[in-house]
PyMOL Python script that loads the backbone (N, CA, C, O; Angstrom):
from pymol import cmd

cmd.read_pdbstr("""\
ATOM      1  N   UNK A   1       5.779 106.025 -88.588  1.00  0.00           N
ATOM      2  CA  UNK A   1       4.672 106.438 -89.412  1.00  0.00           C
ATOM      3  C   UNK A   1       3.371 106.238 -88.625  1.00  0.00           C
ATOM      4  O   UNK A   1       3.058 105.166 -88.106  1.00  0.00           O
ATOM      5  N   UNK A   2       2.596 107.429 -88.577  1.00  0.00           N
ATOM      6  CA  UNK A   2       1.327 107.052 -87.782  1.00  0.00           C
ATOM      7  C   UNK A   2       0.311 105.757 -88.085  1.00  0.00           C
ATOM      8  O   UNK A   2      -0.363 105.188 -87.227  1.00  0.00           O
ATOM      9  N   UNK A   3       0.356 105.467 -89.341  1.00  0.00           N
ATOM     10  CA  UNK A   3      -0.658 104.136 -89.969  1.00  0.00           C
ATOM     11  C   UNK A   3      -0.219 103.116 -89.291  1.00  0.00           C
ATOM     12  O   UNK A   3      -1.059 102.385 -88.765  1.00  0.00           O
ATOM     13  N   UNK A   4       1.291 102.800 -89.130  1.00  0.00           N
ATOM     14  CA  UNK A   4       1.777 101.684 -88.245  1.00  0.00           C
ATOM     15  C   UNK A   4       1.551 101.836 -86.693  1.00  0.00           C
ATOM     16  O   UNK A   4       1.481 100.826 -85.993  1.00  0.00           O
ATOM     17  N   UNK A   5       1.437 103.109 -86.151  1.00  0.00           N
ATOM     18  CA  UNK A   5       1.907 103.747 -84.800  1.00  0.00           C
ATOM     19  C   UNK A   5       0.229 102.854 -84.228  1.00  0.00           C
ATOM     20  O   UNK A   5      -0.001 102.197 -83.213  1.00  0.00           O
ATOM     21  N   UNK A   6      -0.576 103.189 -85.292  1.00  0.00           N
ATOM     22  CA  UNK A   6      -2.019 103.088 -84.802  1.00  0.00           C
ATOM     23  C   UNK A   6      -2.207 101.148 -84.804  1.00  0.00           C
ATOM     24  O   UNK A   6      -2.430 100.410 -83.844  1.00  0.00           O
ATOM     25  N   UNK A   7      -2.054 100.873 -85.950  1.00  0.00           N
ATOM     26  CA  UNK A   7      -1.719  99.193 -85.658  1.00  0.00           C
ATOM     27  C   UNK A   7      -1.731  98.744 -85.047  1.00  0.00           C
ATOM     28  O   UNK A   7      -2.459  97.819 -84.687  1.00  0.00           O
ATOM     29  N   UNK A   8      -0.279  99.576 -84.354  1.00  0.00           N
ATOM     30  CA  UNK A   8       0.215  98.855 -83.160  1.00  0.00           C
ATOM     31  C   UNK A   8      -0.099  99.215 -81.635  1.00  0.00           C
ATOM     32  O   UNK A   8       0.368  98.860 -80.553  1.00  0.00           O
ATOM     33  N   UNK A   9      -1.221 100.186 -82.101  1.00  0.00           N
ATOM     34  CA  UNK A   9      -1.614 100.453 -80.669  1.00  0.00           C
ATOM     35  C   UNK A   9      -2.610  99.628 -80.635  1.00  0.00           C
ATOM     36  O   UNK A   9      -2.662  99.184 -79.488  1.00  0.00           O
ATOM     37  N   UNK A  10      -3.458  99.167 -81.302  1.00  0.00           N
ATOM     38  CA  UNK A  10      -4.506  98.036 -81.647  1.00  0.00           C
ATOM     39  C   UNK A  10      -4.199  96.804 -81.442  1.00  0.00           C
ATOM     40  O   UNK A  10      -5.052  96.049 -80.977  1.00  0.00           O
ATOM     41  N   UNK A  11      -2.940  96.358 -81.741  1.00  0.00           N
ATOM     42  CA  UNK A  11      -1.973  95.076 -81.273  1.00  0.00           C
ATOM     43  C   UNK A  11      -1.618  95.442 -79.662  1.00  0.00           C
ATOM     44  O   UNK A  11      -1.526  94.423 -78.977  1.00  0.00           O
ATOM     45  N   UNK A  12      -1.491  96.178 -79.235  1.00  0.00           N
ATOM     46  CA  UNK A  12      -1.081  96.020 -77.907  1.00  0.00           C
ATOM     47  C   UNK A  12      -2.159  96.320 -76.857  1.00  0.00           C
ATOM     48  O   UNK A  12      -2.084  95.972 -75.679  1.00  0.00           O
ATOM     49  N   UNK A  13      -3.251  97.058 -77.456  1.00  0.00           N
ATOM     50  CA  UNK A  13      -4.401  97.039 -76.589  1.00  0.00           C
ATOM     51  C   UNK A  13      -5.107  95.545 -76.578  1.00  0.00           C
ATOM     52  O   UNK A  13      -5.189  94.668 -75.718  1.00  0.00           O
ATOM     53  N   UNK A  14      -5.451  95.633 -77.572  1.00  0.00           N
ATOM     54  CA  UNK A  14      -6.452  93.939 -78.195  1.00  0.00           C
ATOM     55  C   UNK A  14      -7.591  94.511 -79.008  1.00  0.00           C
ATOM     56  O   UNK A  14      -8.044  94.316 -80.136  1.00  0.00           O
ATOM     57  N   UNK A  15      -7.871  95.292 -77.987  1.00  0.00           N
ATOM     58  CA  UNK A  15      -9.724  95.722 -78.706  1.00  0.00           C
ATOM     59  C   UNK A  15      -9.338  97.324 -78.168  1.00  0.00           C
ATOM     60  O   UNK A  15      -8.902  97.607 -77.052  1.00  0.00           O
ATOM     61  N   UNK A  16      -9.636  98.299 -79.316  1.00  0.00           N
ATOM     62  CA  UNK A  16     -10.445  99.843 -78.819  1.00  0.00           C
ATOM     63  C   UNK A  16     -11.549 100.082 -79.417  1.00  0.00           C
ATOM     64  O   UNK A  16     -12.142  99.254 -80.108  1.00  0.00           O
ATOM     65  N   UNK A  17     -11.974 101.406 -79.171  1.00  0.00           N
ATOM     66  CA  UNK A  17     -12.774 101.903 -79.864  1.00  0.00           C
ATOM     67  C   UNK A  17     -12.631 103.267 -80.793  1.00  0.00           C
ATOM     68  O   UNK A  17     -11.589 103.845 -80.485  1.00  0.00           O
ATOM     69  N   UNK A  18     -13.089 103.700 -81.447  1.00  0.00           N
ATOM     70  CA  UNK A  18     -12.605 104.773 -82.555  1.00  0.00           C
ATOM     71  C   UNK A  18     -12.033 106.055 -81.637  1.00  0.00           C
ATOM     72  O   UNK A  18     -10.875 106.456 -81.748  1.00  0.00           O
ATOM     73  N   UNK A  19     -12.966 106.614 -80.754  1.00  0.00           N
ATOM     74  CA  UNK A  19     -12.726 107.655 -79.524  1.00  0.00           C
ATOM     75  C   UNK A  19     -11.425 107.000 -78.996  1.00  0.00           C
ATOM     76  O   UNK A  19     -10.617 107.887 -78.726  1.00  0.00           O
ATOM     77  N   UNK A  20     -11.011 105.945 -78.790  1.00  0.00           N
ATOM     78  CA  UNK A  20      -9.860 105.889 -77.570  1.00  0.00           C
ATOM     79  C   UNK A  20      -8.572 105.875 -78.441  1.00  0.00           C
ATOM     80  O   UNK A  20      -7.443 106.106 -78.007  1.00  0.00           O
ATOM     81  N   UNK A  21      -8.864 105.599 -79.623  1.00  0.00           N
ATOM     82  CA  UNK A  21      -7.253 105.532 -80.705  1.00  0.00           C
ATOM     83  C   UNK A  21      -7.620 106.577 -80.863  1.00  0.00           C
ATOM     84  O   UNK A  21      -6.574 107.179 -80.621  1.00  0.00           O
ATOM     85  N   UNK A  22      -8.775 107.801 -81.241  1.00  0.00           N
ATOM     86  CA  UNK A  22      -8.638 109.369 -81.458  1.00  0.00           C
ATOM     87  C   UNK A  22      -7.785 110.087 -80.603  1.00  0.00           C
ATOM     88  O   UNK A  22      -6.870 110.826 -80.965  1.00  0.00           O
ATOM     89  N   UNK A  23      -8.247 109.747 -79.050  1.00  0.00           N
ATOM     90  CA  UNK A  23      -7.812 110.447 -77.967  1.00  0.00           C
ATOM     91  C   UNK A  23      -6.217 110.420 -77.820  1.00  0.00           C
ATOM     92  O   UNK A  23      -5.475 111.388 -77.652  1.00  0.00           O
ATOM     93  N   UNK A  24      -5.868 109.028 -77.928  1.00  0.00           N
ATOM     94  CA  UNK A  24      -4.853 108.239 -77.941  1.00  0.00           C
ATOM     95  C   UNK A  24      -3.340 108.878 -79.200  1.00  0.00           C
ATOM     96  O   UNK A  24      -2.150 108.572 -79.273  1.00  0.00           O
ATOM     97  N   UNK A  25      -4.086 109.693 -79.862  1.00  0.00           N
ATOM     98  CA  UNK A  25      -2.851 110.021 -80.838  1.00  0.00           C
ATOM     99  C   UNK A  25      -3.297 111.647 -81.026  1.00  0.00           C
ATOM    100  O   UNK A  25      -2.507 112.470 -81.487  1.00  0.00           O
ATOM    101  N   UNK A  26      -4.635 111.982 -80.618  1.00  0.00           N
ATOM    102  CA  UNK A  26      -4.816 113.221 -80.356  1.00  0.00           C
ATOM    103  C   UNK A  26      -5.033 113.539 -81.740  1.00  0.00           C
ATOM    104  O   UNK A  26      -4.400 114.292 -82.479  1.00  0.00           O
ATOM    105  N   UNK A  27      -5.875 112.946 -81.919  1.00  0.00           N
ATOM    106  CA  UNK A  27      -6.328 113.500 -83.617  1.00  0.00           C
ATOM    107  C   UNK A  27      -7.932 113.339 -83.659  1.00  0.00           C
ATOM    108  O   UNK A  27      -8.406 112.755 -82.685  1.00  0.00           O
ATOM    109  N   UNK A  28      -8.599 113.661 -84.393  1.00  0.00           N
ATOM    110  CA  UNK A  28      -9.848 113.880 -85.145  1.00  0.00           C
ATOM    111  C   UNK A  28     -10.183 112.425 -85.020  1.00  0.00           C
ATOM    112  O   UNK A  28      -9.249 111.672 -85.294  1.00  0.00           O
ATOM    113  N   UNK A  29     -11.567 111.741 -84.586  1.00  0.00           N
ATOM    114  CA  UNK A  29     -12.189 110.554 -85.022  1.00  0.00           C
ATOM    115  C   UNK A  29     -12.034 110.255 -86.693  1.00  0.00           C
ATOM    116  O   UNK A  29     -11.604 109.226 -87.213  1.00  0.00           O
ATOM    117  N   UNK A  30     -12.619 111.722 -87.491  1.00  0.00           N
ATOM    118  CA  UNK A  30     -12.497 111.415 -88.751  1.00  0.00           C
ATOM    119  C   UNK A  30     -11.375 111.400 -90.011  1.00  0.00           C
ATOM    120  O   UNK A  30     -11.429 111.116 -91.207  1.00  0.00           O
ATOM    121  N   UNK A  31     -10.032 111.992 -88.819  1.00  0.00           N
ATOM    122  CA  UNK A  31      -8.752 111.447 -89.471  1.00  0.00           C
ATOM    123  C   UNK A  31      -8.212 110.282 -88.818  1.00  0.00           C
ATOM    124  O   UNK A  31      -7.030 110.145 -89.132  1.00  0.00           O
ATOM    125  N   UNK A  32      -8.618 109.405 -88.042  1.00  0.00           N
ATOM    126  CA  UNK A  32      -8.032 107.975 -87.261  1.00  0.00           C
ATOM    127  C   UNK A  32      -8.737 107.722 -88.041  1.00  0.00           C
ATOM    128  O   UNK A  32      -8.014 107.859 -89.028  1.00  0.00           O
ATOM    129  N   UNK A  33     -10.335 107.228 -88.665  1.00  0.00           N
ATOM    130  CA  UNK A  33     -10.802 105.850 -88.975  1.00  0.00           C
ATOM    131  C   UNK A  33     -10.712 105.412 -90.233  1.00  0.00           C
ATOM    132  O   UNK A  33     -10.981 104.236 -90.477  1.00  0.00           O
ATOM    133  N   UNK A  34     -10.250 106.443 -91.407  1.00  0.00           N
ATOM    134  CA  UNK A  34      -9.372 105.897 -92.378  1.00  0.00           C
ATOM    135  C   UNK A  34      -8.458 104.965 -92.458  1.00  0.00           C
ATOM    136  O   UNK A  34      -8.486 103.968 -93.180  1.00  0.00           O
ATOM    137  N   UNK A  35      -7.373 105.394 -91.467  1.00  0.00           N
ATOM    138  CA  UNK A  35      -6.145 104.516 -91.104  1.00  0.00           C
ATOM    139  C   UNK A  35      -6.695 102.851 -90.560  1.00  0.00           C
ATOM    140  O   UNK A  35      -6.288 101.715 -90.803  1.00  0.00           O
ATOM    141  N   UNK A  36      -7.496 103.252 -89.957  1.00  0.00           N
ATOM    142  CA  UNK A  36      -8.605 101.971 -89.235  1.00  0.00           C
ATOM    143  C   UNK A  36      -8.836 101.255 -89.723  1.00  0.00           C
ATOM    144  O   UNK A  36      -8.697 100.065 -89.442  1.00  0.00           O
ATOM    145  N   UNK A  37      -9.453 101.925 -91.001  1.00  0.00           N
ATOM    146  CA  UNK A  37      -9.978 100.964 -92.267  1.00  0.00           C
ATOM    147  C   UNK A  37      -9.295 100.430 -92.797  1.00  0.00           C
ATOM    148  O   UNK A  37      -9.364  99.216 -92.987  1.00  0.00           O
ATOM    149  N   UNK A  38      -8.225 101.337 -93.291  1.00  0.00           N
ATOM    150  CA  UNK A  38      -6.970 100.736 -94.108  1.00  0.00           C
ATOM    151  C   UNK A  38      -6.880  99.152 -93.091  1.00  0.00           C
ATOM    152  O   UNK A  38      -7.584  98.211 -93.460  1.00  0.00           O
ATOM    153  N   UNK A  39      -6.318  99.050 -92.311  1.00  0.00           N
ATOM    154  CA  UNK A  39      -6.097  97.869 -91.549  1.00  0.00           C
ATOM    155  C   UNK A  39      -7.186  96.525 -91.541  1.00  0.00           C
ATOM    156  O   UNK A  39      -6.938  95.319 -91.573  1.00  0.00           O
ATOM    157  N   UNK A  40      -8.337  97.173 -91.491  1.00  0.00           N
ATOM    158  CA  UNK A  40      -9.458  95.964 -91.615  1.00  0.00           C
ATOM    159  C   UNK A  40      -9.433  95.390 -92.909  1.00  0.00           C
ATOM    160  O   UNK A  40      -9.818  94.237 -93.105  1.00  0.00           O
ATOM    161  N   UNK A  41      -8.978  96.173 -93.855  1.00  0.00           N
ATOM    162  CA  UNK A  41      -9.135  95.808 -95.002  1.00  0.00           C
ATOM    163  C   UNK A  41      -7.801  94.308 -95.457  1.00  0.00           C
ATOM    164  O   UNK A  41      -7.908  93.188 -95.957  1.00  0.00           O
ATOM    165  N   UNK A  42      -6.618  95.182 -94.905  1.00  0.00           N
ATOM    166  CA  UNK A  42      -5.833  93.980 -95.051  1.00  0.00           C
ATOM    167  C   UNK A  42      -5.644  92.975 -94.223  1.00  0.00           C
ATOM    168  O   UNK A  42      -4.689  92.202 -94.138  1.00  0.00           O
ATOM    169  N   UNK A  43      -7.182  93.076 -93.273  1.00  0.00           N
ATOM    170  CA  UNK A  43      -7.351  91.749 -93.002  1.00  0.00           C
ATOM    171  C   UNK A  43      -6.354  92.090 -91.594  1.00  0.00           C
ATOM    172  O   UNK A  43      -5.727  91.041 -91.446  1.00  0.00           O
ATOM    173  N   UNK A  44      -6.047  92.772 -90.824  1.00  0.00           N
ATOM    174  CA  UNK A  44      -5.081  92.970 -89.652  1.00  0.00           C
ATOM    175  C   UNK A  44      -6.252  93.016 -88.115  1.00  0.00           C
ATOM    176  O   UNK A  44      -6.274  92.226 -87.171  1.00  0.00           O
ATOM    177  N   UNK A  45      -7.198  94.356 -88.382  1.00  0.00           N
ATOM    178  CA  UNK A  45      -7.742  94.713 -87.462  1.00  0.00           C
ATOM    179  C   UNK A  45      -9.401  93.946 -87.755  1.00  0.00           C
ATOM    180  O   UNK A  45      -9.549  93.486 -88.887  1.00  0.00           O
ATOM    181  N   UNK A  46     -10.377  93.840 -86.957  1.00  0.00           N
ATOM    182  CA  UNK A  46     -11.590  93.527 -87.675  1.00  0.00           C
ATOM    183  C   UNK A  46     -12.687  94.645 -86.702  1.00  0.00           C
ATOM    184  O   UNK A  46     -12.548  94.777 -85.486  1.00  0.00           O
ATOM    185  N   UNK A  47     -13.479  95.187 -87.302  1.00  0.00           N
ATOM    186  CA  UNK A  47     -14.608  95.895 -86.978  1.00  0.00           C
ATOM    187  C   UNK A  47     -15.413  95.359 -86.186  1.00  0.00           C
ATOM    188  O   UNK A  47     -16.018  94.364 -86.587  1.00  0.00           O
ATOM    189  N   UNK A  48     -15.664  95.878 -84.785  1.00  0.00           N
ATOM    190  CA  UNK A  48     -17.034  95.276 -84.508  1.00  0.00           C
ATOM    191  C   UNK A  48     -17.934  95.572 -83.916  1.00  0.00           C
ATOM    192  O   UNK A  48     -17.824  95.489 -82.693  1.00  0.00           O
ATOM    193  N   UNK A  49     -19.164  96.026 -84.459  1.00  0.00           N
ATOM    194  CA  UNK A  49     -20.023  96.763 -84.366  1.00  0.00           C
ATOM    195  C   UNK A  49     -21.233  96.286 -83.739  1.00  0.00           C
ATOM    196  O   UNK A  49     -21.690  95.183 -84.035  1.00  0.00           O
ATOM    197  N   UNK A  50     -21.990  97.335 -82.567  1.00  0.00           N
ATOM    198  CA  UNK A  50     -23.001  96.745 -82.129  1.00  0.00           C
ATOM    199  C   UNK A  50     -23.896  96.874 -82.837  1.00  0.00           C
ATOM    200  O   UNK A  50     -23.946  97.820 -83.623  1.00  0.00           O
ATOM    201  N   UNK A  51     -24.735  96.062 -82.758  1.00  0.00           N
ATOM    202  CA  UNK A  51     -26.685  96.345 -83.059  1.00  0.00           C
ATOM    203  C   UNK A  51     -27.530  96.591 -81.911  1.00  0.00           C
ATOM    204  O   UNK A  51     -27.066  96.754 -80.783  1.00  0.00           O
ATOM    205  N   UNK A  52     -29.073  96.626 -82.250  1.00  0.00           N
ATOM    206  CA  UNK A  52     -29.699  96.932 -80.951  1.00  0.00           C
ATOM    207  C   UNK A  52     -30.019  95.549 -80.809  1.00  0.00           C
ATOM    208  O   UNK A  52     -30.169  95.289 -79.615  1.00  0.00           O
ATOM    209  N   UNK A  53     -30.188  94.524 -81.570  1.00  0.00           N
ATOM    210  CA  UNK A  53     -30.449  93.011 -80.659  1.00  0.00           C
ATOM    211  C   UNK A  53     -28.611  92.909 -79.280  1.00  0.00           C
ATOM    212  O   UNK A  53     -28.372  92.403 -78.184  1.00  0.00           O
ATOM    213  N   UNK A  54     -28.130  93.423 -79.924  1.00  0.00           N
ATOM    214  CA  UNK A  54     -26.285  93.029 -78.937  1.00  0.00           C
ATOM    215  C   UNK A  54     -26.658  93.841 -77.514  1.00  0.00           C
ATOM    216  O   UNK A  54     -26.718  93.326 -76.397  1.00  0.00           O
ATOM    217  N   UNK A  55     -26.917  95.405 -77.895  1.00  0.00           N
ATOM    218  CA  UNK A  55     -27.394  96.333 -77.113  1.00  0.00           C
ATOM    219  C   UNK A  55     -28.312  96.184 -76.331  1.00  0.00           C
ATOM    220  O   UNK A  55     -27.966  95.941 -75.175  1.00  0.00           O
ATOM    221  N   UNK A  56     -29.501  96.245 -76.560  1.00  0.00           N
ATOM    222  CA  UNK A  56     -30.963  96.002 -75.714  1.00  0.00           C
ATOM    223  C   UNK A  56     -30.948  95.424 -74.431  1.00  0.00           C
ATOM    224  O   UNK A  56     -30.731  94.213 -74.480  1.00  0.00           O
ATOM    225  N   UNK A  57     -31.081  95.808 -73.475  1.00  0.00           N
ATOM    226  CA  UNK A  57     -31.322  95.618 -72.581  1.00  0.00           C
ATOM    227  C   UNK A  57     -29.673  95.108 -71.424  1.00  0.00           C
ATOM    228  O   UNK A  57     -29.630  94.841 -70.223  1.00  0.00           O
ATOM    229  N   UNK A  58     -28.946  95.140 -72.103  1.00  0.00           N
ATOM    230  CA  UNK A  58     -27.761  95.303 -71.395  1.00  0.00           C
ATOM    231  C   UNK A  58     -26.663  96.161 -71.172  1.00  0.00           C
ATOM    232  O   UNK A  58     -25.634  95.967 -70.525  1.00  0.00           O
ATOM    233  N   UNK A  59     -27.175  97.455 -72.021  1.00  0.00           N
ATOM    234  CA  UNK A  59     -26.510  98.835 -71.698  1.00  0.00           C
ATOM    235  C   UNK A  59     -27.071  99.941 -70.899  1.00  0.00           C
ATOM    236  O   UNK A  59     -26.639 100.768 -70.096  1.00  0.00           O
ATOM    237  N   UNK A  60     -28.461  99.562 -71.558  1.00  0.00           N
ATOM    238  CA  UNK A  60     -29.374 100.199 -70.511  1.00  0.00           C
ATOM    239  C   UNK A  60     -30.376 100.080 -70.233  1.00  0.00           C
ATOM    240  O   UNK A  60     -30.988  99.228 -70.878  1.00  0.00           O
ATOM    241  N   UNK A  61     -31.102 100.787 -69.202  1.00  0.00           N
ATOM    242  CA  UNK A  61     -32.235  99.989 -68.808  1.00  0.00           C
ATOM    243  C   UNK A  61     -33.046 100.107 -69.657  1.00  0.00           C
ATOM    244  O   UNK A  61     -33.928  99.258 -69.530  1.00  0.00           O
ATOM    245  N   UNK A  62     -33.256 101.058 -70.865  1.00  0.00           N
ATOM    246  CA  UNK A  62     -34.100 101.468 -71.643  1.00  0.00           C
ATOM    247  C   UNK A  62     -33.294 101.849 -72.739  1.00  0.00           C
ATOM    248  O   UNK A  62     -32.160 102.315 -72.631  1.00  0.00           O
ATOM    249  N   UNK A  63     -34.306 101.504 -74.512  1.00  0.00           N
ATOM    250  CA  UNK A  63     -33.689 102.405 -74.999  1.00  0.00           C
ATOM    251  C   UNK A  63     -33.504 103.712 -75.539  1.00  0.00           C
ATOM    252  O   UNK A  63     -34.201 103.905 -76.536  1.00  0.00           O
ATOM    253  N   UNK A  64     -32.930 104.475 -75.264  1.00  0.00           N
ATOM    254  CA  UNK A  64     -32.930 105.652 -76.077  1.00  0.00           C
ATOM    255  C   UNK A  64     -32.393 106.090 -77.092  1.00  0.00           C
ATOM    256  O   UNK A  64     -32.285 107.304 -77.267  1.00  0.00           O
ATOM    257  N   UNK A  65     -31.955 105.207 -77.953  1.00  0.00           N
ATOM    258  CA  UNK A  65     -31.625 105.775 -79.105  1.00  0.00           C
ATOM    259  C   UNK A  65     -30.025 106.137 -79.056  1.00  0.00           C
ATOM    260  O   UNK A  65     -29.423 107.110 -79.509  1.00  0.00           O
ATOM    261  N   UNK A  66     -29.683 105.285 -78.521  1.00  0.00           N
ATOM    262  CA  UNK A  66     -27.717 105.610 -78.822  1.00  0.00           C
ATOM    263  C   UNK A  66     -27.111 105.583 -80.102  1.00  0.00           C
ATOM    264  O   UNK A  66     -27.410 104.775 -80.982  1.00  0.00           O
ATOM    265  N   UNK A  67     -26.305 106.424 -80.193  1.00  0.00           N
ATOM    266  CA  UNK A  67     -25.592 106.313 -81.403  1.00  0.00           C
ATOM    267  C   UNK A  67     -24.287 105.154 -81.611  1.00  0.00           C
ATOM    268  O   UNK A  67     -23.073 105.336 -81.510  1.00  0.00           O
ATOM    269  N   UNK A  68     -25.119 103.817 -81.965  1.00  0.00           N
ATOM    270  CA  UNK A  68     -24.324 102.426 -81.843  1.00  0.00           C
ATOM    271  C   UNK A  68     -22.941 102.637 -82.859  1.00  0.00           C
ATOM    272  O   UNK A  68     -22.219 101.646 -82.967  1.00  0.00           O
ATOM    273  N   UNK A  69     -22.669 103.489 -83.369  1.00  0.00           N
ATOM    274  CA  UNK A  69     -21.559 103.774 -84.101  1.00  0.00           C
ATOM    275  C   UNK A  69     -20.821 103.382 -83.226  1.00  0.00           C
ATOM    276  O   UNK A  69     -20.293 102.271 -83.174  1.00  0.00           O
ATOM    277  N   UNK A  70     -20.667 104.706 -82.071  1.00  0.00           N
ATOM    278  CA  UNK A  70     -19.765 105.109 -80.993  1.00  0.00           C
ATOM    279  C   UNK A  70     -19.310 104.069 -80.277  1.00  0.00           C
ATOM    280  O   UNK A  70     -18.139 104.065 -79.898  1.00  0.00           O
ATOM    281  N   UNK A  71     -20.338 102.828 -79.929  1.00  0.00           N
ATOM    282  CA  UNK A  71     -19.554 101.974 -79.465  1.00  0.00           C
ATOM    283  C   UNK A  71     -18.910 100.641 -80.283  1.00  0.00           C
ATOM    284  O   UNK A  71     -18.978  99.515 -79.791  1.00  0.00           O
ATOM    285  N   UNK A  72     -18.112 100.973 -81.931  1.00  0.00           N
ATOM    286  CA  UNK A  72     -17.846  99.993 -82.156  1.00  0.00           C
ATOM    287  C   UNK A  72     -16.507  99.815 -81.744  1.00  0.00           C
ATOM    288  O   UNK A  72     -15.955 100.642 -81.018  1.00  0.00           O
ATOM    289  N   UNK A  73     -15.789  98.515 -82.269  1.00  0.00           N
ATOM    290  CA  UNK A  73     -14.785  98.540 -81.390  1.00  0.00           C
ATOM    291  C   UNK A  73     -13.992  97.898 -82.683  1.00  0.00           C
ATOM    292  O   UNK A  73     -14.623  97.475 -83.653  1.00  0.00           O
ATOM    293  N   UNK A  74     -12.544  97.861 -82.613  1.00  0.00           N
ATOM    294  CA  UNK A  74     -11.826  97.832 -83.521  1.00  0.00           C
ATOM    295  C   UNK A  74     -10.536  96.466 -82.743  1.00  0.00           C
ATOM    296  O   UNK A  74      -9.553  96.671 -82.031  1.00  0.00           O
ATOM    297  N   UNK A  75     -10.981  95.442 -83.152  1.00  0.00           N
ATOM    298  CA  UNK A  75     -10.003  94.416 -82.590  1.00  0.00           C
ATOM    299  C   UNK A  75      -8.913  93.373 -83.382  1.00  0.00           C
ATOM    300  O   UNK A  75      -9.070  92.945 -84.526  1.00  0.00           O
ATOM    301  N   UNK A  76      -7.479  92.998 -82.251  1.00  0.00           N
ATOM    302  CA  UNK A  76      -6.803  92.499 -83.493  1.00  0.00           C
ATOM    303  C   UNK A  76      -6.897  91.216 -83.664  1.00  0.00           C
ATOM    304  O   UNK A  76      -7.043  90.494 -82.679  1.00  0.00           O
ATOM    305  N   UNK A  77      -6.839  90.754 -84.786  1.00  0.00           N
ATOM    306  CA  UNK A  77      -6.882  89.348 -84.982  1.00  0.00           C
ATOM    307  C   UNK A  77      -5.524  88.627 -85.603  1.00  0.00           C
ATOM    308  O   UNK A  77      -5.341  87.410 -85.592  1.00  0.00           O
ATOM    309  N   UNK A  78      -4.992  89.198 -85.917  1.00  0.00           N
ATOM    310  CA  UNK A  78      -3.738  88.360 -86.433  1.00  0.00           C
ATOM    311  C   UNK A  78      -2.721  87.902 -85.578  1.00  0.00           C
ATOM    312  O   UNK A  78      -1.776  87.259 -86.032  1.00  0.00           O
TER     313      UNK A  78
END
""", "prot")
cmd.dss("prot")
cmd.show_as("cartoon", "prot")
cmd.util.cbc("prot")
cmd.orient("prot")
């Protein structure tokens, strides 16, 4: 079942990001991060999202306005 397939690609990576489990099963960002969620929710995977205090000045030299979505990252904890 893909909901598990994705899990467990999250368990065997450690940490991704939404793009690399998209790429990774070859589906839509906005049909993976449902499944994503599902998982954070029961407490499996945990979200983790930058800000611009995390960002600033160590992604780039300046900022321009990134879309900090893109780099959150989805890691396992259990």
């Amino acid at each position: 079942m893909l909901i598990t397939a994705i899990r467990d690609y999250i368990q065997l990576q450690g940490r991704a990001n939404l793009q690399d489990v998209a790429r990774h099963f070859r589906l839509s960002s906005s049909a993976v991060e449902p499944m994503l969620n599902f998982w954070v929710k029961k407490g499996v995977i945990k979200l983790i999202k930058r800000d611009l205090l995390t960002c600033a000045g160590k992604q780039c030299s300046t900022c321009i306005s990134c879309n900090l979505d893109a780099y959150a990252s989805y890691v396992w904890i259990e």
